[in-house]
C-alpha positions as CSV (number, residue, x, y, z in Angstrom):
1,X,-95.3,-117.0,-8.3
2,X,-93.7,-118.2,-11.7
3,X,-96.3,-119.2,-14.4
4,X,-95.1,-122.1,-16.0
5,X,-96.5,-125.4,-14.9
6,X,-94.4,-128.7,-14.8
7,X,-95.5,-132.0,-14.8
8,X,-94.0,-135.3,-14.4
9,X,-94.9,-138.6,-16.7
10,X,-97.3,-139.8,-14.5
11,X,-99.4,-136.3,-14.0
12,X,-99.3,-135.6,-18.0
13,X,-101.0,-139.3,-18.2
14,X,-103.8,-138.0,-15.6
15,X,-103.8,-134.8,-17.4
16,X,-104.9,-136.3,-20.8
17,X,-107.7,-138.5,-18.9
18,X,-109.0,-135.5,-16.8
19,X,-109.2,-133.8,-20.4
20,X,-111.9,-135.8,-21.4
21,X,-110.2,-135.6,-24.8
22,X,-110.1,-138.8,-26.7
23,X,-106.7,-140.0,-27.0
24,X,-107.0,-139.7,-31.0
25,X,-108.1,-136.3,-30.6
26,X,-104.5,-135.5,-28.8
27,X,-102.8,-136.9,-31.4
28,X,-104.5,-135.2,-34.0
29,X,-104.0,-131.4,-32.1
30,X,-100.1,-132.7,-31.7
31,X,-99.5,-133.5,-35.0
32,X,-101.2,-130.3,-36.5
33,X,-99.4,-128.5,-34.0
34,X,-96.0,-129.8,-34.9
35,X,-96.8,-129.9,-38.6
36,X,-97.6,-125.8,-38.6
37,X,-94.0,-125.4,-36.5
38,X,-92.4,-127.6,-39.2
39,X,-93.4,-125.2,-41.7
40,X,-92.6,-122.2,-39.9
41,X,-89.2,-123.9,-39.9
42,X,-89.1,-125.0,-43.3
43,X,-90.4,-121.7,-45.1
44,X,-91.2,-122.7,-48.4
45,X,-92.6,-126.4,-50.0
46,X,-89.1,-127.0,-52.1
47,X,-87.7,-128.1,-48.7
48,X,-87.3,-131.8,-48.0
49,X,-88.5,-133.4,-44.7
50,X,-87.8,-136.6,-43.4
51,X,-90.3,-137.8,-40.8
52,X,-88.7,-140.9,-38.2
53,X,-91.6,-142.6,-36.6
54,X,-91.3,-144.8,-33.6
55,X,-93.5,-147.8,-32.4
56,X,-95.4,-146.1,-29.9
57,X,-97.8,-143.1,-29.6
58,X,-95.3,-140.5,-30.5
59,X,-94.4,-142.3,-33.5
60,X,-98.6,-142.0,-34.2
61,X,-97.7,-138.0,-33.6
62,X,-94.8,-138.6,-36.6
63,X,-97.8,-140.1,-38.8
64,X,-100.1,-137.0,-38.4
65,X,-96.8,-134.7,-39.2
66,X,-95.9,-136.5,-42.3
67,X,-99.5,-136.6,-43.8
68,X,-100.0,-132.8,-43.1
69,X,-96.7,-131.9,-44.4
70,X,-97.6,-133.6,-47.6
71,X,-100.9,-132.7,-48.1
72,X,-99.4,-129.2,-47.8
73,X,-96.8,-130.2,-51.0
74,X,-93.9,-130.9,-49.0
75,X,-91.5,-133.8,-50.0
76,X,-91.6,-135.6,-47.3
77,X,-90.2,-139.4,-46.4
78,X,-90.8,-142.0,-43.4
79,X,-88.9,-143.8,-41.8
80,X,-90.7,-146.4,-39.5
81,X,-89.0,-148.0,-37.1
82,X,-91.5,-150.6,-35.8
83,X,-94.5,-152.9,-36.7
84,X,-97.7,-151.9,-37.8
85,X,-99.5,-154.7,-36.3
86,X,-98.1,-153.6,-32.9
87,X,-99.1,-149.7,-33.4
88,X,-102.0,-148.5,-30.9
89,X,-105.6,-148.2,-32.4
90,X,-104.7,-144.0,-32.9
91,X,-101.1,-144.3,-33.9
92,X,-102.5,-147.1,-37.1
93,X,-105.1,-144.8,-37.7
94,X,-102.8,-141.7,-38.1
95,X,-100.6,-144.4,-40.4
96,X,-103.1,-144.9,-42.3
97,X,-104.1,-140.7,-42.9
98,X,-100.2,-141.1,-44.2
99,X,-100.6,-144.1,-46.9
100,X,-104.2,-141.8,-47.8
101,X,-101.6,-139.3,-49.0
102,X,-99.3,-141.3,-51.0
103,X,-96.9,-141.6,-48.8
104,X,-94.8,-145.3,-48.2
105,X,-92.4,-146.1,-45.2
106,X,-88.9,-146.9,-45.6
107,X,-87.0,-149.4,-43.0
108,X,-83.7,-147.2,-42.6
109,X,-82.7,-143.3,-43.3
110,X,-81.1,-143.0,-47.2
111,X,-77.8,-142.7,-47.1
112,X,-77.5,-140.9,-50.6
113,X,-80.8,-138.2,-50.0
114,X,-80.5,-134.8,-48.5
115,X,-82.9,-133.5,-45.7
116,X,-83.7,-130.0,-44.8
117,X,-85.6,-131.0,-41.5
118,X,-86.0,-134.1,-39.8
119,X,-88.4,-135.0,-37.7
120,X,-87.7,-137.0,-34.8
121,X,-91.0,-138.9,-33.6
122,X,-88.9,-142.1,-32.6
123,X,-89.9,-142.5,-28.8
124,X,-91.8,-139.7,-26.3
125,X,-92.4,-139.4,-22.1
126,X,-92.9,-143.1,-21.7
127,X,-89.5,-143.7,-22.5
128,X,-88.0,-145.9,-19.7
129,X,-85.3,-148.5,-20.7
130,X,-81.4,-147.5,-22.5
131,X,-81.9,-147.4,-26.4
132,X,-79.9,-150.2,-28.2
133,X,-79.2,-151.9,-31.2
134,X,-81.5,-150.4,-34.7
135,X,-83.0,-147.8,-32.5
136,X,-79.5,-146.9,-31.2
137,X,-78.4,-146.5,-34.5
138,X,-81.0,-144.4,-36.0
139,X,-80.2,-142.1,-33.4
140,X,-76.7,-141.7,-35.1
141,X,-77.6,-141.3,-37.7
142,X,-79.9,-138.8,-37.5
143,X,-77.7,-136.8,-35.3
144,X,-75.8,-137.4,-38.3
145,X,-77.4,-135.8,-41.0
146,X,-76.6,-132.0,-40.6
147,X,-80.3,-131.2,-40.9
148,X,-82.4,-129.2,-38.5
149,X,-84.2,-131.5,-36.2
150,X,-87.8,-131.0,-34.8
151,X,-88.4,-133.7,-31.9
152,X,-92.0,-134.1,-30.8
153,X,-92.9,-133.3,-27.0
154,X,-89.3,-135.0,-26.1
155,X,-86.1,-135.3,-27.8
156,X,-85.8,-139.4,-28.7
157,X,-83.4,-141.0,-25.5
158,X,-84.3,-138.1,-23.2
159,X,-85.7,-139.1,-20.0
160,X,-88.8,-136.6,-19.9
161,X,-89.1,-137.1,-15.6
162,X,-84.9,-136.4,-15.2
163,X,-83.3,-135.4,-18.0
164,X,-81.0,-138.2,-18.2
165,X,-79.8,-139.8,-21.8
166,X,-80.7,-143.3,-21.7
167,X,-77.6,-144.5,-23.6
168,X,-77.7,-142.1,-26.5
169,X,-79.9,-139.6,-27.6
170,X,-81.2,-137.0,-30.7
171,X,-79.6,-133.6,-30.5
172,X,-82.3,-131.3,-31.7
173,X,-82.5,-128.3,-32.9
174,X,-85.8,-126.8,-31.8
175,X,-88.0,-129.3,-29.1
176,X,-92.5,-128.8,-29.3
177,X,-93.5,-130.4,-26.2
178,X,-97.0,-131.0,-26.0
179,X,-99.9,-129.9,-22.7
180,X,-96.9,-129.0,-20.0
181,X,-93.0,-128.1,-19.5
182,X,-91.4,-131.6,-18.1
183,X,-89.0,-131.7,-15.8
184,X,-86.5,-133.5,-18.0
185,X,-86.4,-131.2,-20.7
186,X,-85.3,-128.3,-18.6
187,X,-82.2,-129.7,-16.4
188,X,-79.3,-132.4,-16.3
189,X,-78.9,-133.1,-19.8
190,X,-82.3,-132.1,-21.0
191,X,-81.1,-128.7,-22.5
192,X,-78.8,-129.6,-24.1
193,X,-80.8,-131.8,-26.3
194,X,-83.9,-130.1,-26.8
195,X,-81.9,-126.8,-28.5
196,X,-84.9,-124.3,-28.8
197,X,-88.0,-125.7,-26.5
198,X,-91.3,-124.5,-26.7
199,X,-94.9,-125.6,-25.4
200,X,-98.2,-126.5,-27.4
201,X,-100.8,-126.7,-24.7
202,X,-103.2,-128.4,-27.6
203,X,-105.9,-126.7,-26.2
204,X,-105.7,-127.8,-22.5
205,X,-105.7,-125.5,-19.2
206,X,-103.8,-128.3,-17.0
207,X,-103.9,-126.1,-13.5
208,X,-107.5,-126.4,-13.2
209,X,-107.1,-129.8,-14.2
210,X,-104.7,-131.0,-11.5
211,X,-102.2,-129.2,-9.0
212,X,-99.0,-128.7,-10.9
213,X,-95.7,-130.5,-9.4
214,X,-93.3,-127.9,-10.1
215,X,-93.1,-124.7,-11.8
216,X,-90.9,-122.9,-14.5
217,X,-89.1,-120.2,-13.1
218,X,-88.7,-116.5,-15.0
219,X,-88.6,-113.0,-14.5
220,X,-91.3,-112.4,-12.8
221,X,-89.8,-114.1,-10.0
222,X,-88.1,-111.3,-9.1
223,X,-91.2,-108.5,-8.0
224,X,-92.0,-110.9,-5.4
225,X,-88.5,-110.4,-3.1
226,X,-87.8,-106.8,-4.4
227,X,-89.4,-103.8,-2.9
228,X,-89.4,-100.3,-4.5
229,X,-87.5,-97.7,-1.8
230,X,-89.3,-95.0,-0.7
231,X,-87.8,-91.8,-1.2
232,X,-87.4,-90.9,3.1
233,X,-85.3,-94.5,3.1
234,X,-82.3,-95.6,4.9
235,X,-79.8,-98.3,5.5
236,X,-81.2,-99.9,8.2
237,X,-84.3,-100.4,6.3
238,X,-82.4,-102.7,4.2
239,X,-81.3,-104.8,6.5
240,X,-77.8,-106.2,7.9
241,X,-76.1,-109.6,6.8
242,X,-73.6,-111.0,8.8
243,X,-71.2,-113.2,6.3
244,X,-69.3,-116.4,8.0
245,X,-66.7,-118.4,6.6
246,X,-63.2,-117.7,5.0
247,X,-60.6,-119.9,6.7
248,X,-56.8,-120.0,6.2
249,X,-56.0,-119.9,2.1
250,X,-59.9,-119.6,1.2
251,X,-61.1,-115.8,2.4
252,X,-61.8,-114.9,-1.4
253,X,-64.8,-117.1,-1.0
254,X,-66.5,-115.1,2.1
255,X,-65.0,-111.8,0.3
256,X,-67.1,-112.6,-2.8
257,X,-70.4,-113.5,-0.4
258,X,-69.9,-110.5,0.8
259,X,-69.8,-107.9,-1.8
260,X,-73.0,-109.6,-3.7
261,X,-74.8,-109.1,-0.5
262,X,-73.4,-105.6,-0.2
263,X,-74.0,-105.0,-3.9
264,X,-77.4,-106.3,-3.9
265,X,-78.8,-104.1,-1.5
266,X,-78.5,-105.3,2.2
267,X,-77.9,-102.2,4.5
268,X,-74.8,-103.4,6.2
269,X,-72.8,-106.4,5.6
270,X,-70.2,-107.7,8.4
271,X,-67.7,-110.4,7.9
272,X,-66.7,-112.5,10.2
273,X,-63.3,-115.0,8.8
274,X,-61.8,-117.8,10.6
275,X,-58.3,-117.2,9.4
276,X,-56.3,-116.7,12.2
277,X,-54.9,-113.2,10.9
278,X,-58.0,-111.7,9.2
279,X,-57.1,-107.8,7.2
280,X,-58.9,-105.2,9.2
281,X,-60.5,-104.1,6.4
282,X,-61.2,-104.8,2.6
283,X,-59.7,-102.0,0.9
284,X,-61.4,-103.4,-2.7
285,X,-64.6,-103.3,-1.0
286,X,-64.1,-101.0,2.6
287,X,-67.7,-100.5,3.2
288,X,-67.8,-104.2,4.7
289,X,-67.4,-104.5,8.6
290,X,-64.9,-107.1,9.3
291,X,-65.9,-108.7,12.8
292,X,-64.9,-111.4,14.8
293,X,-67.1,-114.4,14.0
294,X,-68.9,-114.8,17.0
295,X,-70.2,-111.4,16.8
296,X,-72.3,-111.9,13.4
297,X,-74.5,-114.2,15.6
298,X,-73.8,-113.5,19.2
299,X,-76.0,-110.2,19.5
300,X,-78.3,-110.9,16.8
301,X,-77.8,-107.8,14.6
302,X,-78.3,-109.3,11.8
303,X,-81.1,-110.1,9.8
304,X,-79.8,-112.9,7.8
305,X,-76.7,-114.7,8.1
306,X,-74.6,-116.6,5.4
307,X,-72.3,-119.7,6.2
308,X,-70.1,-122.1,4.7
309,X,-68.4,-119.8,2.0
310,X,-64.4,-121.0,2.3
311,X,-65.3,-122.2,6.0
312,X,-63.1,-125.1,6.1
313,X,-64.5,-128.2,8.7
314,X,-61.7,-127.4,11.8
315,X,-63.1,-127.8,15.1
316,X,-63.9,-124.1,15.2
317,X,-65.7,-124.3,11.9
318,X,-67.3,-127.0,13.4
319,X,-68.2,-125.1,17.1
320,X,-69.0,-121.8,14.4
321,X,-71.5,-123.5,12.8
322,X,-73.4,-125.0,15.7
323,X,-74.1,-121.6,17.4
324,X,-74.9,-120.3,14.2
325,X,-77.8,-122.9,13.6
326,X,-79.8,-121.7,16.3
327,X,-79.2,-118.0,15.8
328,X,-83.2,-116.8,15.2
329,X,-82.4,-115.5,12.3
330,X,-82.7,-116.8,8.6
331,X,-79.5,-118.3,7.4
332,X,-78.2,-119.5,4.0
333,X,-75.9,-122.8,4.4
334,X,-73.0,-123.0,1.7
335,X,-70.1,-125.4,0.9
336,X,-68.6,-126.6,4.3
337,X,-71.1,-125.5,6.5
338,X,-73.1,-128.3,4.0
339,X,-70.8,-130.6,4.7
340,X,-70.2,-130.6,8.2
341,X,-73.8,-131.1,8.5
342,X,-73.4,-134.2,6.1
343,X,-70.9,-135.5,8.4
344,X,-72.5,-134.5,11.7
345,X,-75.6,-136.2,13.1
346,X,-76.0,-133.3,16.1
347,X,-75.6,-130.5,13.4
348,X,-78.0,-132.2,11.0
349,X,-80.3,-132.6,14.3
350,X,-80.3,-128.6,14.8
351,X,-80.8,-127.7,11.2
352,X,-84.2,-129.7,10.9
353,X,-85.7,-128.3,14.6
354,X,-84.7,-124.6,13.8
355,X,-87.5,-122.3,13.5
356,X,-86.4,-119.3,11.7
357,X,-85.9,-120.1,8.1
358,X,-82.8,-122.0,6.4
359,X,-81.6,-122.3,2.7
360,X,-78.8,-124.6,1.5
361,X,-77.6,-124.4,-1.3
362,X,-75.5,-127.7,-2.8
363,X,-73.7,-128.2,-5.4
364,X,-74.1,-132.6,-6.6
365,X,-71.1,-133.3,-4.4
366,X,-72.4,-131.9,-1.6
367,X,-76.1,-132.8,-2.1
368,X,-74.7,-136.3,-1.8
369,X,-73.1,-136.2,0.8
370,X,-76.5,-134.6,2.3
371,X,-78.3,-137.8,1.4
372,X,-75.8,-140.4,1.4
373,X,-75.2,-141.2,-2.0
374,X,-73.0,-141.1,-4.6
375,X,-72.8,-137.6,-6.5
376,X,-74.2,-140.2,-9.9
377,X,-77.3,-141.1,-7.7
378,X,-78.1,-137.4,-7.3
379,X,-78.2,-136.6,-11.0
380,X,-80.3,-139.7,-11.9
381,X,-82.8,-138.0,-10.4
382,X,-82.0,-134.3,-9.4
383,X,-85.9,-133.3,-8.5
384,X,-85.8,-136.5,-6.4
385,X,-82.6,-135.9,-5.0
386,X,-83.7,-132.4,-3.8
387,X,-87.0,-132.9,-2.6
388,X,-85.4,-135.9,-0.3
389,X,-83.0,-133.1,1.5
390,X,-85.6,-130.3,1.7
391,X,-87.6,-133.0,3.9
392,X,-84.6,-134.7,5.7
393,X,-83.4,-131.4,6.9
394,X,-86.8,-129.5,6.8
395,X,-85.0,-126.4,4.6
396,X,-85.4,-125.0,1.4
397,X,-83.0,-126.3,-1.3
398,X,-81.3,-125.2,-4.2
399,X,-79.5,-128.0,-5.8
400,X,-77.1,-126.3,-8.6
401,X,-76.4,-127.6,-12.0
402,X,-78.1,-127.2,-15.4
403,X,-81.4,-126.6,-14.5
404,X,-80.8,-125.7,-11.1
405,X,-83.3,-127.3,-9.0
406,X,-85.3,-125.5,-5.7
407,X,-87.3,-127.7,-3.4
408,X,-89.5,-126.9,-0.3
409,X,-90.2,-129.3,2.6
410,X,-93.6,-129.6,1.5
411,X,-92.3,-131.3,-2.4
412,X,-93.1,-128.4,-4.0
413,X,-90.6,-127.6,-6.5
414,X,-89.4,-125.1,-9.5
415,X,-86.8,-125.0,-12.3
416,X,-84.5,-122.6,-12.8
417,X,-83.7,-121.5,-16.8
418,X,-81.5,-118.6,-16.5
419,X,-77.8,-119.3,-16.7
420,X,-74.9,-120.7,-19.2
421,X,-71.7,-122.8,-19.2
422,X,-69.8,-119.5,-18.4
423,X,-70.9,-120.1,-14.5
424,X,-68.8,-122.6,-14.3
425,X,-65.9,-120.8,-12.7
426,X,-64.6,-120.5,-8.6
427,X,-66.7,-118.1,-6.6
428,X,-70.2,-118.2,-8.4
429,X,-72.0,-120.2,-5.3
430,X,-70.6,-118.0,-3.1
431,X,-72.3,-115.1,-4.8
432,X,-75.2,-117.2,-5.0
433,X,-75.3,-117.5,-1.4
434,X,-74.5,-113.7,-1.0
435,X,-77.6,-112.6,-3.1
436,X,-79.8,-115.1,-1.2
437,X,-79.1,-113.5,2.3
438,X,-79.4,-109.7,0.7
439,X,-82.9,-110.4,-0.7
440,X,-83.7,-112.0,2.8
441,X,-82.0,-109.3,4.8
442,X,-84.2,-106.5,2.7
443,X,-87.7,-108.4,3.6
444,X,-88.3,-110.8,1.3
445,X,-89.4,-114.3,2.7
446,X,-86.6,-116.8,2.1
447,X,-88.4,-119.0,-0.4
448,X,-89.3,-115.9,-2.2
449,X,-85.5,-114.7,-1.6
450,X,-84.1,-118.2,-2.8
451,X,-86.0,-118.4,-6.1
452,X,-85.1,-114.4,-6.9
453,X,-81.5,-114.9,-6.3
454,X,-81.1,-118.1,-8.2
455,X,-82.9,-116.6,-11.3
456,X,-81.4,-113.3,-10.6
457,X,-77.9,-114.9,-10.4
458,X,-78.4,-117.1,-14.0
459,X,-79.6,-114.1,-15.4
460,X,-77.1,-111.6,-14.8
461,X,-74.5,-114.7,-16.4
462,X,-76.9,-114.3,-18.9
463,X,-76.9,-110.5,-19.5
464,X,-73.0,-110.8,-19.7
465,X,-73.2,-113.2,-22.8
466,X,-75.1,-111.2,-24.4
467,X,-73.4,-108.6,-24.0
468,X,-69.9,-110.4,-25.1
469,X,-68.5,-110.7,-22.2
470,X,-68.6,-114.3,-21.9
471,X,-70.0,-117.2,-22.0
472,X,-66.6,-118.3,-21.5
473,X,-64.2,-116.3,-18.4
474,X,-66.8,-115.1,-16.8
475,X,-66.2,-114.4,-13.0
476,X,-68.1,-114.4,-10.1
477,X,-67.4,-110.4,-9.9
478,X,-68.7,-109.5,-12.9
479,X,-72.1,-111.6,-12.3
480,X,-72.3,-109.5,-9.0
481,X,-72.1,-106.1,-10.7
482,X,-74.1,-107.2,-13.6
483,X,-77.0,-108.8,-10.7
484,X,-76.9,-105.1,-9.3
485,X,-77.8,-103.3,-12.7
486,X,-81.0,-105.8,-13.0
487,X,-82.1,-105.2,-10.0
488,X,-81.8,-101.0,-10.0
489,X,-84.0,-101.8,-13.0
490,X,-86.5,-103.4,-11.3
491,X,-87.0,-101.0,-8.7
């Protein structure tokens, strides 16, 4: 499994009791910590730092910063924004390690000085309530200035539990989070705020510690649903997937399901459209089997199935999708497979009693319609949001976005970070859904499938930037080719 723990608010407040580390301690390691990555930033002492402290702890974090920066002959200023009187026992104490050095505090930014890194130690995790009036503003202008900006453990504004910007936030330029990865730093707006994130443990093993909520996914995701072939190998070792979907005006979709699942190593693929006057075969692509629809599921000769891609919600769609739900095979729900269930309480009914495994795949729209809510409630809380329909309909989840969240019935959950803007073009779930049923089809378990393909899918968008090729105009093609050349170098 991934390696990377995540924890939420609450568990990084446990964390730092079941440490046994004195709160004073913490702040101490986090300051140092974020004082020696200023300096890698900084280079040389003729730079000029200006340090923001807040009222709370993190601010306390700013203090330690400041007075290691100068000690090391930095020019450094501080802005606090808050009352000494009201600072916590740790956070005065690291004040006063400041004024020990020289150093005074100023009430507002200069307008007329030049910065070549700011710090940004105005408010951490506990962050809860919209940021207005002089704390608003210091925000501005500090995403103002032009410098390069080091936020400590959270970027100031960020919700650290969902990624949300509570009314305005700082944009930095590199992110040192502190003990764990938090789930707000790494979806929904998160990313785009942190700029360059990395982790400073400070010293603590959390896992031992406490059970992590979640988990960080990366490459190594990918050994755990891909077998190496034997040399005596053949075709129907790798499995069949039967593809569902493409109504009248939308058979791309199921087309593009279908090649990733031929392209990412399933055996056999056979598609099955509901347009009325399906091709006999895909001359782009003629090693799929076109089928009539009831076929894919009627004899069982496949070993995973895809709906949804293109489907449409006719009554056949409709009648489609109920014999495929209890097909004893594992199936990977897409698009309007996803929302006839949403609008179907019999549907919804069969998806949570099946026993062979399913995987759905929403994007926000459709997660809400899963759940009942508006597409806005979703991304307030998208870890929420897909832990409640991996319960409600007993499946595992991947709710797409920035930071692509997975979910298990059980709560567990991970965070995808492969992936760019580039992505964000017609066809990409449906090779999503595609590389999901492949990895299933060729014997990997469909969690195990599930968090392959989704890395496996951002990361061949990935590999494409890279190489030029995007991130902007990138297709869902070209992510399926690209998918196949990681994987032949995995195997």
């Amino acid at each position: 499994m991934p390696a990377f723990p995540i924890y939420t608010t609450r568990a990084i407040r446990k964390l730092e009791e079941l440490a046994a580390l004195a709160s004073g301690t913490l702040m101490e390691r986090a300051g140092l910590a974020a004082a020696e990555f200023a300096r890698g930033i900084c280079g040389d002492t003729a730079k000029s730092v200006l340090v923001i402290a807040g009222p709370g702890n993190n601010g306390g974090d700013a203090f330690e910063v400041a007075a290691h920066l100068k000690r090391w002959f930095f020019r450094v200023r501080v802005v606090f924004s808050g009352e000494r009187d009201n600072l916590s026992k740790d956070a005065r104490a690291a004040l006063a390690k400041w004024e020990a050095e020289g150093g005074g505090l100023e009430k507002d930014i200069p307008g007329d000085a030049h910065f070549d890194l700011a710090v940004d130690g105005l408010f951490g995790i506990g962050l809860t309530r919209t940021l207005a009036g002089e704390h608003a503003a210091l925000v501005g202008k500090l995403n103002a200035l032009g410098a390069t900006v080091l936020s400590l453990d959270v970027p100031s504004g960020i919700n650290a539990d969902t990624g949300a910007v509570m009314g305005c936030a700082v944009r930095a330029s590199h992110t040192l989070t502190f003990i764990a990865h938090k789930p707000g730093l790494l979806t929904l707006d998160g990313p785009d705020h942190c700029g360059d994130l990395r982790l400073d443990t400070l010293g603590i093993d959390p896992e031992p510690l406490l059970a992590p909520e979640g988990r960080l996914l990366d490459r190594d995701v990918l050994g755990g649903a891909i077998r190496q072939r034997a040399k005596n190998f053949h075709k129907g070792q790798a499995g069949s997937v039967g593809i569902l979907g493409g109504a009248v005006g939308m058979v791309g979709a199921a087309v593009i399901a279908s090649r990733a699942a031929l392209k990412c190593g399933a055996g056999r693929v056979y598609l099955g459209l509901l347009t009325p006057r399906p091709p006999c075969v895909d001359y782009a692509q003629p090693e799929l089997m076109l089928r009539k629809p009831k076929e894919l599921f009627a004899k069982s000769f496949v070993n995973a199935l895809v709906v949804g891609p293109g489907m449409g919600k006719s009554d056949s769609a409709r009648r489609l999708l109920a014999a495929a739900l209890v097909a004893p095979v594992p199936i990977v729900l897409d698009a309007d497979a996803l929302n006839l269930i949403a609008a179907s309480r019999a549907l919804a009914a069969s998806l949570a009693k099946r026993k062979a495994g399913a995987v759905l795949t929403p994007h926000p729209a459709e997660a809400a319609r899963l759940l009942g809510v508006t597409t806005g409630g979703v991304q307030a809380d998208r870890v929420a949001s897909a832990r409640a329909i991996a319960q409600r309909y007993r499946s595992w989840v991947v709710l797409k976005g920035n930071g692509s969240l997975i979910a298990a019935p059980d709560g567990k959950f991970w965070i995808n970070p492969s992936g760019n803007p580039g992505m964000a073009s017609a066809g990409m779930g449906d090779a999503l859904s595609g590389m999901i049923a492949a990895l299933t089809a060729q014997g990997a378990q469909p969690l195990q499938a599930l968090l392959a393909g989704v890395y496996l899918h951002g990361a061949a968008a990935d590999a494409l930037a890279a190489s030029g090729a995007g991130p902007i105009g990138i297709t869902a093609s070209e992510v399926i080719d690209r998918a196949r050349a990681l994987l032949n170098r995995r195997s």
